[in-house]
VEXDOGU-866908 format. One record per atom (N, C-alpha, C): z, y, x; residue in three letters; chain; residue number from 1. Coordinates in nm, 3 decimals. Example, Ala and Ser with C-alpha at 12.3 -4.5 7.8 and 13.67 -1.06 7.14 Angstrom:
<rs>
Z, Y, X, residu, chaine, num
0.780, -0.569, 1.319, Ala, A, 1
0.780, -0.450, 1.230, Ala, A, 1
0.780, -0.330, 1.320, Ala, A, 1
0.708, -0.225, 1.285, Ser, A, 2
0.714, -0.106, 1.367, Ser, A, 2
0.787, 0.003, 1.290, Ser, A, 2
</rs>
This chain:
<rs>
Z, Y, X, residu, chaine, num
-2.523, -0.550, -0.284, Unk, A, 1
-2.495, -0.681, -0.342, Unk, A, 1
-2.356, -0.729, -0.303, Unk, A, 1
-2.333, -0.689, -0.187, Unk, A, 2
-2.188, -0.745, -0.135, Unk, A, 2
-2.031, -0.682, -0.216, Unk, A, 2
-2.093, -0.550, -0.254, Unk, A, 3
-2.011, -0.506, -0.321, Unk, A, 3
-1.977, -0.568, -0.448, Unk, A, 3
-2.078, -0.583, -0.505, Unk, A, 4
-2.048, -0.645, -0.609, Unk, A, 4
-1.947, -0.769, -0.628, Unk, A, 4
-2.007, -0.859, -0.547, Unk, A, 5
-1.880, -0.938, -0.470, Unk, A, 5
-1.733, -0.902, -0.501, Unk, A, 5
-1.772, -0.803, -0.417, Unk, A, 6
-1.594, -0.759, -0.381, Unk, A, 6
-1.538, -0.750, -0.496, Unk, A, 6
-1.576, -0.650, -0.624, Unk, A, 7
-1.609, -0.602, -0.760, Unk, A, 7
-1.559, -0.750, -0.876, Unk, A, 7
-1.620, -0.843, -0.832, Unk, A, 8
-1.592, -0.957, -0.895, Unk, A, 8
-1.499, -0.999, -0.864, Unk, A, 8
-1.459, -1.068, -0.724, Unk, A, 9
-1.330, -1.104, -0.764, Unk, A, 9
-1.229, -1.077, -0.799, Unk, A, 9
-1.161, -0.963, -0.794, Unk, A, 10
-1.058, -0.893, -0.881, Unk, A, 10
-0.994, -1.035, -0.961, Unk, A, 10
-1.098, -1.047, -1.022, Unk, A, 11
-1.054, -1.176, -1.148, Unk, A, 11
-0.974, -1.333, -1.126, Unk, A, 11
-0.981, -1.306, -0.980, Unk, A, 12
-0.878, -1.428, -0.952, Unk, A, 12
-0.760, -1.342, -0.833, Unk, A, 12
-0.695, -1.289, -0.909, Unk, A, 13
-0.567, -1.199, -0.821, Unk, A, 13
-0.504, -1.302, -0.697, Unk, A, 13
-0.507, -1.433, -0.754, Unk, A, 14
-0.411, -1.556, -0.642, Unk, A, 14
-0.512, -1.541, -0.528, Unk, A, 14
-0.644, -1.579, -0.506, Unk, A, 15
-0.707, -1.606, -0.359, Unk, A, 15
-0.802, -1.448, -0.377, Unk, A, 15
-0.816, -1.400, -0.504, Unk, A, 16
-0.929, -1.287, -0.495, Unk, A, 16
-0.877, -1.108, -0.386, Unk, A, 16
-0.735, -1.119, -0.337, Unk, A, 17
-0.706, -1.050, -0.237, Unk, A, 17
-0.724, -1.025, -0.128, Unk, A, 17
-0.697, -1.222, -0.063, Unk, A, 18
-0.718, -1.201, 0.047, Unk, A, 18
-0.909, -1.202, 0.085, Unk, A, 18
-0.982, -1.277, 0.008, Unk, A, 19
-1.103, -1.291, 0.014, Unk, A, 19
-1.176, -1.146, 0.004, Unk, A, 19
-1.161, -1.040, -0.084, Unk, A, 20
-1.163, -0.914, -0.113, Unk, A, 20
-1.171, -0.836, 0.015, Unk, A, 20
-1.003, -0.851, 0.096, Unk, A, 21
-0.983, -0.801, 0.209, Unk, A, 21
-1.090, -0.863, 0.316, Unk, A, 21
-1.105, -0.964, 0.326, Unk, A, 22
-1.244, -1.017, 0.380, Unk, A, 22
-1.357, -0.918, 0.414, Unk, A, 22
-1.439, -0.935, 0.317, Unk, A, 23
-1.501, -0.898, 0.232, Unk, A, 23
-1.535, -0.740, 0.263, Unk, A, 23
-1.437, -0.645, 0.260, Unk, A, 24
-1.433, -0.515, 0.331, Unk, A, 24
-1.441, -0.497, 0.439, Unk, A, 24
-1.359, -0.600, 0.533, Unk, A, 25
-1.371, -0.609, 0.666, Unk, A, 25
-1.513, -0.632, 0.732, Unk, A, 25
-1.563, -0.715, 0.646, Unk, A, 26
-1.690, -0.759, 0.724, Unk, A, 26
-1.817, -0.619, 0.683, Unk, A, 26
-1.760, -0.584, 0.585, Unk, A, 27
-1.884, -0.439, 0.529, Unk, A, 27
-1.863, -0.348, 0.648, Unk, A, 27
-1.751, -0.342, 0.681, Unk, A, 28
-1.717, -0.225, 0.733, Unk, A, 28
-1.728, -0.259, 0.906, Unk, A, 28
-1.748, -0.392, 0.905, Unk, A, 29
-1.753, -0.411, 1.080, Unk, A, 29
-1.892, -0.416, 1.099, Unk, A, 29
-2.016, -0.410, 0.990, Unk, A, 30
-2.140, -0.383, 1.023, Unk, A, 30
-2.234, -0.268, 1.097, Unk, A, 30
</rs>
């Protein structure tokens, strides 16, 4: 589900980067 997330924002390039980068970080620090 989280991926999907990630997957979606794409669509706002202005904040959907850094949130994205987020987003991986936290998948990946699980």
């Amino acid at each position: 589900q989280l991926k999907g997330v990630i997957v979606r924002h794409p669509q706002k390039d202005d904040i959907g980067l850094p949130v994205q980068e987020q987003l991986i970080v936290e998948l990946y620090s699980k």
